[in-house]
Backbone as CSV, one residue per row, in Angstrom:
resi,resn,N_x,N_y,N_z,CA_x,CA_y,CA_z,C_x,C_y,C_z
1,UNK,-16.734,-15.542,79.870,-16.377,-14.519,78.878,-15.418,-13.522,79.523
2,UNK,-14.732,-13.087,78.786,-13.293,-12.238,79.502,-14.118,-10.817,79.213
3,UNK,-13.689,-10.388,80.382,-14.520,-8.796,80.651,-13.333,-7.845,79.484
4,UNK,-13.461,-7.187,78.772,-13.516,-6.207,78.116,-13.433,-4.529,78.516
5,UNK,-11.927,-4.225,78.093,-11.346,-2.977,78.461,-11.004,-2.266,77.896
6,UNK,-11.001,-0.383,78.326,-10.769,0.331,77.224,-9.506,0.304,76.945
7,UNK,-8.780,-0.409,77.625,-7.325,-0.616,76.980,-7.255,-1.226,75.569
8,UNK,-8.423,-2.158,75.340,-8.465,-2.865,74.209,-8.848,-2.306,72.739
9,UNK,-9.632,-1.139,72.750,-9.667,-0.130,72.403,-8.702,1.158,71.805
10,UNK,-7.258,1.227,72.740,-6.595,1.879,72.610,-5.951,1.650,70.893
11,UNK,-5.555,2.464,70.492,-4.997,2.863,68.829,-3.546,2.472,69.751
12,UNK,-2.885,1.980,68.518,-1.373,1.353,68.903,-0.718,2.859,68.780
13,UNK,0.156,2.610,69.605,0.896,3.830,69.771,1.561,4.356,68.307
14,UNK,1.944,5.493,67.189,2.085,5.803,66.213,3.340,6.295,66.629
15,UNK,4.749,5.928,65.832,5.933,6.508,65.695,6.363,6.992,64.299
16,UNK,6.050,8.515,64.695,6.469,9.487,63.521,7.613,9.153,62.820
17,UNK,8.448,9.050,63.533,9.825,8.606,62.715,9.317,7.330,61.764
18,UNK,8.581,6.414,61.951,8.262,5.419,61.111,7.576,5.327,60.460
19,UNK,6.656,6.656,59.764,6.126,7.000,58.902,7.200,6.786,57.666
20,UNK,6.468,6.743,56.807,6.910,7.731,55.459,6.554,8.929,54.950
21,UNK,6.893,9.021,54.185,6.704,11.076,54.156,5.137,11.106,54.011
22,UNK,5.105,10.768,52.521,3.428,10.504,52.270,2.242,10.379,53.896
23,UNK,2.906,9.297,54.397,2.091,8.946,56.092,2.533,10.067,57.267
24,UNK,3.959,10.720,57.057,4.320,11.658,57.882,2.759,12.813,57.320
25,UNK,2.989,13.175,56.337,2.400,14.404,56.304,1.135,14.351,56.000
26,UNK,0.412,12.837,56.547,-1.220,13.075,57.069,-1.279,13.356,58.175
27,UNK,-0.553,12.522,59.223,-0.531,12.212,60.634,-0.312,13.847,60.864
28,UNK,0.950,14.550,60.293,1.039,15.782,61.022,-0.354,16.600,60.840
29,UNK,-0.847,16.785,59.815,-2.246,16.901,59.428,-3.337,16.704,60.866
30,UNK,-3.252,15.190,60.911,-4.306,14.668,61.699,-3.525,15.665,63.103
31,UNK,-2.967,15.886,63.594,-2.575,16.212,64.504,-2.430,17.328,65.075
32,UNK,-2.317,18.368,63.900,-2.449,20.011,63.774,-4.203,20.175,63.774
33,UNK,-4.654,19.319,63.661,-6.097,19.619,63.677,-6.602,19.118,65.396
34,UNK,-5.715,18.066,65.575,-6.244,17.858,67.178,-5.405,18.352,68.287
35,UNK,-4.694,19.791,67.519,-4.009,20.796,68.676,-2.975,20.059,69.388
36,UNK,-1.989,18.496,68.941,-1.011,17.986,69.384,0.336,19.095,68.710
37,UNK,0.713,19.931,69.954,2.153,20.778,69.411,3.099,19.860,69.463
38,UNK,3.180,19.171,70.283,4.519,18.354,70.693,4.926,17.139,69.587
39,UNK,3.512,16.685,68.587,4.021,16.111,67.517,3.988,16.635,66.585
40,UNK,4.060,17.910,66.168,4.165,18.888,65.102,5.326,19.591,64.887
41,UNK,5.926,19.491,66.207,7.543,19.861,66.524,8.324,18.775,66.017
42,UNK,7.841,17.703,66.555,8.841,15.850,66.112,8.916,16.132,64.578
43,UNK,7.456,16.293,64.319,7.021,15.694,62.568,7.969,16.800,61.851
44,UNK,7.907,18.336,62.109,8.596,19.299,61.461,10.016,18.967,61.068
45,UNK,10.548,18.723,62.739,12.178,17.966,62.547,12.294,17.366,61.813
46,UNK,11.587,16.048,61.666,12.126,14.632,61.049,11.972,15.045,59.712
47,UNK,10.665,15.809,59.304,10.393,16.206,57.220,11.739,17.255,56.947
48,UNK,12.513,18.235,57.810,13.084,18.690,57.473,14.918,17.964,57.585
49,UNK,14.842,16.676,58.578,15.820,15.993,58.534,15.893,14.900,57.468
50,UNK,14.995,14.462,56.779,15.031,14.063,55.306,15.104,15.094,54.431
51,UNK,15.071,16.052,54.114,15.830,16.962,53.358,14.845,17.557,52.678
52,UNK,13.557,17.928,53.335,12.166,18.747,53.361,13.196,20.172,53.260
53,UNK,12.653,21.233,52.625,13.460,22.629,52.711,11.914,22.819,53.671
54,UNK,12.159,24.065,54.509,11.197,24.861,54.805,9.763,25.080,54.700
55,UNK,9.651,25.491,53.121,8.759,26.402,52.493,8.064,24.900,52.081
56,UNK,8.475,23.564,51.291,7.767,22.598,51.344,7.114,22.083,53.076
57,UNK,7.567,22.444,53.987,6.953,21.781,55.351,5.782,22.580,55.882
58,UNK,5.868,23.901,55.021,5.062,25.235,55.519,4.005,25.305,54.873
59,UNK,3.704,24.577,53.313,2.542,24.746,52.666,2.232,23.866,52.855
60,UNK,2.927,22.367,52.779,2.410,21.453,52.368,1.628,20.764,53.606
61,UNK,2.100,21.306,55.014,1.629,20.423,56.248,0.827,21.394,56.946
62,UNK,1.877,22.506,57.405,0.876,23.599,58.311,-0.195,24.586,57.633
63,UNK,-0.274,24.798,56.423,-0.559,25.614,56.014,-1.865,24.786,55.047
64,UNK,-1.780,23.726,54.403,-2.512,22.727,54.475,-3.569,22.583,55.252
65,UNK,-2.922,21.988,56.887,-3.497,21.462,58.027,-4.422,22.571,58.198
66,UNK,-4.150,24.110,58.569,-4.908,24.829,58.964,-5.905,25.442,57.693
67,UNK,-5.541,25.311,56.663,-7.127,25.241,56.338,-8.011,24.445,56.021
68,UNK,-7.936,23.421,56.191,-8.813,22.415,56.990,-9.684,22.491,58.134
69,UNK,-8.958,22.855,59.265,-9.124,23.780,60.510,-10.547,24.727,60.141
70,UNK,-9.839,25.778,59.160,-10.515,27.196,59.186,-11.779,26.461,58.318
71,UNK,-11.774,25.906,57.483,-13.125,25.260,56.819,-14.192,24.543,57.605
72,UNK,-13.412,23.248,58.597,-14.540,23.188,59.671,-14.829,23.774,60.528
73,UNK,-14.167,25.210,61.326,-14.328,26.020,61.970,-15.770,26.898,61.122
74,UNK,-15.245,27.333,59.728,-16.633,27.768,59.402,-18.013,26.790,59.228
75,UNK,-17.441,25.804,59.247,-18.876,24.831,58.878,-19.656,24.598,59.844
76,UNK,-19.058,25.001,61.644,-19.900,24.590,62.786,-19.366,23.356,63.094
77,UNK,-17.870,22.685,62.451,-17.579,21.514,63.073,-16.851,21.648,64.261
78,UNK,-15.686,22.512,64.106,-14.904,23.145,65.128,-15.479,24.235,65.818
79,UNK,-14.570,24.392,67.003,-15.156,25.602,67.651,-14.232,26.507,68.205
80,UNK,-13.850,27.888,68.892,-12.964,28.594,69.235,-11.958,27.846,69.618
81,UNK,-12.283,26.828,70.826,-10.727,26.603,71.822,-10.087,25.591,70.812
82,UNK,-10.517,24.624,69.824,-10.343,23.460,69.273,-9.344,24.293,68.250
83,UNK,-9.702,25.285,67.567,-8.771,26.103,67.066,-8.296,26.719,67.244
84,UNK,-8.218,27.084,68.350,-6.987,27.943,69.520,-5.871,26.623,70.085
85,UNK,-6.187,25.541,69.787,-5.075,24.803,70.382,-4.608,24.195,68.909
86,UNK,-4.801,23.803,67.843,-4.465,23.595,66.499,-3.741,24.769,66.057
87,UNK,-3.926,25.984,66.571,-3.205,27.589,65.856,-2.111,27.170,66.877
88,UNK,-2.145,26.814,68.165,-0.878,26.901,69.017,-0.066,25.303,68.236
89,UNK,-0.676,24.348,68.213,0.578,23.267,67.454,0.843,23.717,66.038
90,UNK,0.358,24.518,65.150,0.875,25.362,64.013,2.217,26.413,64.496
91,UNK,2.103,27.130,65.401,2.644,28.188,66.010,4.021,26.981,66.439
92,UNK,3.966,25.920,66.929,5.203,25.470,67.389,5.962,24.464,66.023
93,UNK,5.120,24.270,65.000,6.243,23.858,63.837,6.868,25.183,63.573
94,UNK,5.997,26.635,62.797,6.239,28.068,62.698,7.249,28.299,63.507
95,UNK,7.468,27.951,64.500,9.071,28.469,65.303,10.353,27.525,64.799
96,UNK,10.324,26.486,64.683,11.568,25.821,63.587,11.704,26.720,62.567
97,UNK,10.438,26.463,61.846,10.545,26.921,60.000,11.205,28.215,60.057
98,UNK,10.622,29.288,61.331,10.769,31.026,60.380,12.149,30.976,60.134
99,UNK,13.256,30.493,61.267,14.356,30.996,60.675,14.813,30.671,59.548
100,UNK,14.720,29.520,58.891,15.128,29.044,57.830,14.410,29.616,57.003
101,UNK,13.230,29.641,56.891,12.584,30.706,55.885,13.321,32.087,55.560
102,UNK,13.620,32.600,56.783,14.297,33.799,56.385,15.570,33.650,55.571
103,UNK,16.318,32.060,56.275,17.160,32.360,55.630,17.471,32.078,54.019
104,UNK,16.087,31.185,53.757,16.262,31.184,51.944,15.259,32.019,51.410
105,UNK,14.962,33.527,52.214,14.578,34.401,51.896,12.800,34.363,51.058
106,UNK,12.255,33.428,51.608,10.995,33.173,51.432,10.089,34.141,51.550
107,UNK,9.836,34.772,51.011,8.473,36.200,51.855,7.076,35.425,52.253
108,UNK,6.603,35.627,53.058,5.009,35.557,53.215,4.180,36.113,52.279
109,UNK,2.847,35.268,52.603,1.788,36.095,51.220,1.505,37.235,51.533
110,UNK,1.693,38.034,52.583,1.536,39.546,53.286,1.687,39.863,54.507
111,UNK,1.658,40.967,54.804,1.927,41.431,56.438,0.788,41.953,56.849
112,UNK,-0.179,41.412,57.810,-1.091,42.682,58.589,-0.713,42.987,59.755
113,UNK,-1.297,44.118,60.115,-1.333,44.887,61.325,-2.857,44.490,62.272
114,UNK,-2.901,44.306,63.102,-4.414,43.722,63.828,-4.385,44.008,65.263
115,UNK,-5.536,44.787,65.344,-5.775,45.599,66.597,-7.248,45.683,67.094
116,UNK,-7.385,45.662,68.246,-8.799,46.181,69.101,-8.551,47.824,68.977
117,UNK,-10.028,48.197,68.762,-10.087,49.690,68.359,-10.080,50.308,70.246
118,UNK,-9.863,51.641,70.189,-10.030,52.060,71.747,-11.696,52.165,72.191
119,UNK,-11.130,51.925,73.584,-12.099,51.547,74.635,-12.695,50.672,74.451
120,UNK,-11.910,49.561,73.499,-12.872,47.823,73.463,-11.201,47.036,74.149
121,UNK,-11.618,45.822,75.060,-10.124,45.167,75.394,-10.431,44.027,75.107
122,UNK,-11.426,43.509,74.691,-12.121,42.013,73.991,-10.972,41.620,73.057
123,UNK,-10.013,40.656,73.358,-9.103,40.114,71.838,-9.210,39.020,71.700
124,UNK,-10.568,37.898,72.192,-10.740,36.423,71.371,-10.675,36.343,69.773
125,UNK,-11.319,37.290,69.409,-11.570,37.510,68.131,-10.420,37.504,67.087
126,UNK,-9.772,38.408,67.709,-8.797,39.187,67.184,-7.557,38.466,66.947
127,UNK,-7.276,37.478,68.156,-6.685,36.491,68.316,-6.506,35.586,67.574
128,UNK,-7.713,35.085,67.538,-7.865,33.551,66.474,-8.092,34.352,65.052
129,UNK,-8.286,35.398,64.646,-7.586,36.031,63.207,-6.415,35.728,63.211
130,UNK,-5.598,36.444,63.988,-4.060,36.162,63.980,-3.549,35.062,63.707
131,UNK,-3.980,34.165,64.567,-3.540,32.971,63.897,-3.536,32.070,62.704
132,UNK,-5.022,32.388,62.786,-5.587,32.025,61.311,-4.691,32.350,60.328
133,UNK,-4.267,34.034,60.136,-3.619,34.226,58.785,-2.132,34.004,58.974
134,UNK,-1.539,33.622,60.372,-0.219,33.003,60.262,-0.129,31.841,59.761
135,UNK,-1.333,30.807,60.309,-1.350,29.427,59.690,-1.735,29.200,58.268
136,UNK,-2.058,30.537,57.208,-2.164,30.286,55.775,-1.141,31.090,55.038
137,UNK,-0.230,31.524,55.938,0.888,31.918,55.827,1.413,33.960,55.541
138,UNK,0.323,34.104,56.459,1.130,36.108,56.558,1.909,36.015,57.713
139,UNK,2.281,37.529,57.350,3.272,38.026,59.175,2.090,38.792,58.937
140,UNK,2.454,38.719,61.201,1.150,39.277,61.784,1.518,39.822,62.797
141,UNK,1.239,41.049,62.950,1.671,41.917,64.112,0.627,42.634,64.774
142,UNK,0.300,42.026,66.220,-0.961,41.771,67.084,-0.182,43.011,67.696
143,UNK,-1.163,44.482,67.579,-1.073,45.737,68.727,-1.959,45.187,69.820
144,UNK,-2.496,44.207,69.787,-3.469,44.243,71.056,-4.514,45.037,71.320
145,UNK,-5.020,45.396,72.263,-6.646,46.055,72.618,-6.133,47.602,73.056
146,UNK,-7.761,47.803,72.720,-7.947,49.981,73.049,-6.568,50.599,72.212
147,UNK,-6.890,50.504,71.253,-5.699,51.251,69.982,-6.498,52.510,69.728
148,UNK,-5.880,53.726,69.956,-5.775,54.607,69.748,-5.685,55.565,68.064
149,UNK,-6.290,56.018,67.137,-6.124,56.606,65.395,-4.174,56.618,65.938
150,UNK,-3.790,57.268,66.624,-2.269,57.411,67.017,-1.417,56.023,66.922
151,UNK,-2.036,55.220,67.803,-1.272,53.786,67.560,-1.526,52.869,66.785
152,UNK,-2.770,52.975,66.082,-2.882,52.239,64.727,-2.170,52.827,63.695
153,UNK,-1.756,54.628,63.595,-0.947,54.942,62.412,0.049,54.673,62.750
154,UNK,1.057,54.545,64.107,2.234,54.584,64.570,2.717,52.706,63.681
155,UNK,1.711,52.257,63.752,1.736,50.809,63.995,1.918,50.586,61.892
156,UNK,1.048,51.163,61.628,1.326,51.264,59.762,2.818,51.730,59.116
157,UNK,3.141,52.517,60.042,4.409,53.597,60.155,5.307,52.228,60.068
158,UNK,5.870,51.911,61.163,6.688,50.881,61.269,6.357,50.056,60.894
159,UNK,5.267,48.970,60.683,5.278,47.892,59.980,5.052,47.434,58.607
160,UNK,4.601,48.687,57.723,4.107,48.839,56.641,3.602,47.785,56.306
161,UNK,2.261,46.770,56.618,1.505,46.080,56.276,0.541,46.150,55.110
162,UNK,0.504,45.216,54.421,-0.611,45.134,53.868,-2.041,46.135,53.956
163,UNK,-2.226,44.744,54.965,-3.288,45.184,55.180,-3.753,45.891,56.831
164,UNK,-4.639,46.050,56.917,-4.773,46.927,58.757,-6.079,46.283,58.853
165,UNK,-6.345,45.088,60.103,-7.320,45.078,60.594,-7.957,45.433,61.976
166,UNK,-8.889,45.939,62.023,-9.678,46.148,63.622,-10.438,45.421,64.251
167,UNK,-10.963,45.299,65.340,-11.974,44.483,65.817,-12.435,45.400,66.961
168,UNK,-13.904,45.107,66.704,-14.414,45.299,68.006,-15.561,44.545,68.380
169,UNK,-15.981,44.466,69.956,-16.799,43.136,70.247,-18.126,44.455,71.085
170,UNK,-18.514,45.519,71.141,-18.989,46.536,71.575,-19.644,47.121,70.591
171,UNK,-20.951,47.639,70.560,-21.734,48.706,69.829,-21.139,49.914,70.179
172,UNK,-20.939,50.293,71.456,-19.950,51.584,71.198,-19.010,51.640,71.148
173,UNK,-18.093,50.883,71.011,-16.676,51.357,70.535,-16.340,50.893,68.665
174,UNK,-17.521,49.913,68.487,-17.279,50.120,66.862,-17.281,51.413,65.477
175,UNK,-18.484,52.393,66.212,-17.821,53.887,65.480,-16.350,54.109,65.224
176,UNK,-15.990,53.835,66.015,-14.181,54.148,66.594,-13.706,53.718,65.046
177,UNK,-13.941,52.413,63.994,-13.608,52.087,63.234,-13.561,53.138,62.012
178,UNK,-15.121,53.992,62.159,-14.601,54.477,61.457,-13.722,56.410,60.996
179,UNK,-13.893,56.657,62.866,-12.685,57.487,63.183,-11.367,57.117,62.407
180,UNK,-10.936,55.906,63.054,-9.538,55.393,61.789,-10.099,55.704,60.818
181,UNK,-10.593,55.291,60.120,-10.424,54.923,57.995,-10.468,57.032,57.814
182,UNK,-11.198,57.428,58.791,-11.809,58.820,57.971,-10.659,59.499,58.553
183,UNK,-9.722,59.263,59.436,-8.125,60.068,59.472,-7.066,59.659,58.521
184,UNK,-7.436,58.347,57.902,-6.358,57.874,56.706,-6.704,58.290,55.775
185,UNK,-7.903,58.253,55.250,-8.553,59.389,54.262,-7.837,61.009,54.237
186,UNK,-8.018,61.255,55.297,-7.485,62.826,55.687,-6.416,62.847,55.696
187,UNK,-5.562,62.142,56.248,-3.715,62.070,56.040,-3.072,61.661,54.366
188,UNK,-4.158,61.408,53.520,-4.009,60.456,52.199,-3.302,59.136,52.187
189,UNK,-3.517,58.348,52.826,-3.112,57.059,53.112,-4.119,55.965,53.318
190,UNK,-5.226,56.182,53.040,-6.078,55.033,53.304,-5.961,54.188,51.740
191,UNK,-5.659,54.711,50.569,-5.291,53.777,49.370,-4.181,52.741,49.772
192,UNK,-3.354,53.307,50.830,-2.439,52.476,50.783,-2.367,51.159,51.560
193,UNK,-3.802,51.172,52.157,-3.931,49.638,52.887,-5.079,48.837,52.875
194,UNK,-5.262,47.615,52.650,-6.667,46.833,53.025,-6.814,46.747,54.322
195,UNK,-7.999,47.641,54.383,-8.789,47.797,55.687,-9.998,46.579,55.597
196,UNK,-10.047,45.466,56.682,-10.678,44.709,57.130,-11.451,44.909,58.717
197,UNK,-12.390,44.855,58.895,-13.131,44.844,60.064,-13.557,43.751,60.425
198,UNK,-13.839,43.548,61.612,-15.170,41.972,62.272,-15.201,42.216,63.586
199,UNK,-15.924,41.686,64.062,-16.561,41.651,65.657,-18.277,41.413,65.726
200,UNK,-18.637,40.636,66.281,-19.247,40.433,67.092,-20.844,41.675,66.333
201,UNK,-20.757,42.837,66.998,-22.039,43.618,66.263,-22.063,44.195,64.870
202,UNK,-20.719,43.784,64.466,-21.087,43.937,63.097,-21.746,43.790,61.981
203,UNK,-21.821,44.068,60.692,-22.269,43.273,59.437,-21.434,44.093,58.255
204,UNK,-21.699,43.415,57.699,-21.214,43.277,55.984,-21.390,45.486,55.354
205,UNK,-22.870,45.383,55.991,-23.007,46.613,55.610,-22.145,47.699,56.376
206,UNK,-22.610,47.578,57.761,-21.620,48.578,58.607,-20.336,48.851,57.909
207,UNK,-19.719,47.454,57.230,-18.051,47.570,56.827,-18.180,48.321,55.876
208,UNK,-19.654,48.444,54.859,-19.512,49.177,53.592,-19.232,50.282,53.928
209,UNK,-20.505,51.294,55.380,-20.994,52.215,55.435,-19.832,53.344,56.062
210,UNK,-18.640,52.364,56.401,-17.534,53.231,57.332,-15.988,53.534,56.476
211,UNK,-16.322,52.493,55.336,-15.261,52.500,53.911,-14.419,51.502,54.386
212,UNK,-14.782,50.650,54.863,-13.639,49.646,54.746,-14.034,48.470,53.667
213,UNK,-12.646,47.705,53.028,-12.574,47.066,52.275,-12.919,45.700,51.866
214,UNK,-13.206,44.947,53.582,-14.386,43.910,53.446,-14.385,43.969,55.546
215,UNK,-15.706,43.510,55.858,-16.191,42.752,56.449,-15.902,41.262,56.837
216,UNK,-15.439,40.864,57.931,-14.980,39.932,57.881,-15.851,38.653,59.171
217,UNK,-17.020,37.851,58.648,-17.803,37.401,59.722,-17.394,36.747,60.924
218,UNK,-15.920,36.214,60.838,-15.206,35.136,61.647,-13.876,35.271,60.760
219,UNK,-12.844,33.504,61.325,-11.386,34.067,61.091,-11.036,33.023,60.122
220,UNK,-12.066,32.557,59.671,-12.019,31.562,58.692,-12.223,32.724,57.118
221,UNK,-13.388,33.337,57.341,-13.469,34.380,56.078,-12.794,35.249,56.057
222,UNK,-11.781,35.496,57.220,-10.494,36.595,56.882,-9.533,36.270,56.187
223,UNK,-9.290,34.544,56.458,-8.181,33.945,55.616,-9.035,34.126,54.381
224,UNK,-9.741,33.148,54.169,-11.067,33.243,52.757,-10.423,34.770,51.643
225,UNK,-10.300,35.686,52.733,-10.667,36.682,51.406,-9.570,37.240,51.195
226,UNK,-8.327,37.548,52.458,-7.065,38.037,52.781,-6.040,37.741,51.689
227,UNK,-5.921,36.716,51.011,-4.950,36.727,49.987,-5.613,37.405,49.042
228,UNK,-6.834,36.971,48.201,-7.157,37.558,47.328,-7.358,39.301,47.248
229,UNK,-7.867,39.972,48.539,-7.667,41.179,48.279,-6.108,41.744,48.329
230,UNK,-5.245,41.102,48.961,-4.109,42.237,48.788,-3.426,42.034,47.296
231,UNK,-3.728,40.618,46.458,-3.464,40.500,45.229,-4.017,41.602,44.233
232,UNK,-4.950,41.941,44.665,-6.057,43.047,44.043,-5.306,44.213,44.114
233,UNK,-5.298,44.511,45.636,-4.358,45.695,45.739,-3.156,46.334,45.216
234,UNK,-2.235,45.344,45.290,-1.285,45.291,44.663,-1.070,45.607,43.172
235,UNK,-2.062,44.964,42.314,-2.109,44.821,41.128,-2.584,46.018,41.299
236,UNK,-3.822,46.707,41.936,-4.225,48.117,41.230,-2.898,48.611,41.635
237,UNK,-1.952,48.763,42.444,-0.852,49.462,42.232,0.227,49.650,41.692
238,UNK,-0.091,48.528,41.019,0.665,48.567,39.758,2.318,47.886,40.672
């Protein structure tokens, strides 16, 4: 009997180019989910060298792909790094697309602002938000850790976002959250943004008890709720 190898085993090698679109845009799928950047870059090229515009490669594959991602991430199928390397092969089609996006003037579904509150420097969290709502399609502008009421307004100032989220992974530096909301209150500007929270010692209630606008358990329920509230918003503003 002939001994038996995992070579025999091996899946035949797959050439993107020899897909068809329909088969291109599972495989990129299958592939944005198993954190391959380097064929998410090929697959992007080739859908947009058949005469894919942009904004079809952006919903229909990455934006697609990652919530898939964010659904088994909430279900306990996925786990942090598995979607830290699927947000990074999203992140490398996202560098083809933006320019062309910009240039047929496509907007995103919103802009947030997303920050560690001061005296917390924990940004796993915070991180894989970010990505999350790039891969269902916002702009996202990461201040990074220990943000200051000063550099979270500085940061609203110039980026005029949507929405403003915080994180913290600390019992004492989560008060801090709601230092912010109760100086935007006081400046009259807290109508003007969806305030989202999450971390680690949080809950649902804390988010009620400090006035922010939801609670967010993980970065799967930030996407989850993130379009629908700034639609809300918006609309109350007529």
């Amino acid at each position: 009997m002939n001994d038996i190898t995992d070579e025999d085993y091996d899946d035949e090698e797959i050439i993107l180019e020899e897909l068809k679109d329909d088969e291109l845009v599972e495989q990129m799928r299958d592939d944005l989910y198993d954190g391959l950047k380097d064929e998410i870059e090929e697959g992007t090229t080739i859908l947009l060298d058949r005469g894919w515009n942009a904004e079809a490669v952006l919903n229909q594959v990455l934006v697609g792909g990652m919530q898939i991602v964010g659904i088994d991430f909430r279900d306990g199928i996925l786990f942090v790094p598995e979607v830290l390397l699927a947000a990074n092969a999203m992140k490398g089609g996202m560098a083809i697309l933006k320019p062309l996006l910009a240039e047929g003037g496509i907007e995103p579904l919103g802009k947030m602002v997303v920050g560690t509150v001061k005296g917390d420097i924990h940004d796993i969290g915070k991180n894989l938000v970010g990505m999350m709502m790039e891969g269902v399609g916002f702009q996202v502008v990461d201040i990074g850790i220990n943000n200051s009421v000063d550099e979270y307004f500085s940061a609203l100032e110039e980026h005029k976002p949507d929405i403003l989220g915080m994180s913290a992974l600390l019992t004492t530096t989560m008060p801090y959250m709601k230092v912010v909301i109760d100086e935007m209150v006081s400046q009259g500007i807290r109508d003007d943004y969806v305030v989202m929270v999450g971390g680690a010692p949080l809950n649902e209630e804390f988010g009620e008890a400090i006035g922010a606008d939801a609670y967010c358990r993980d970065a799967a329920h930030a996407t989850d709720l993130s379009s629908k509230l700034v639609h809300n918003h918006r609309a109350s503003r007529g």
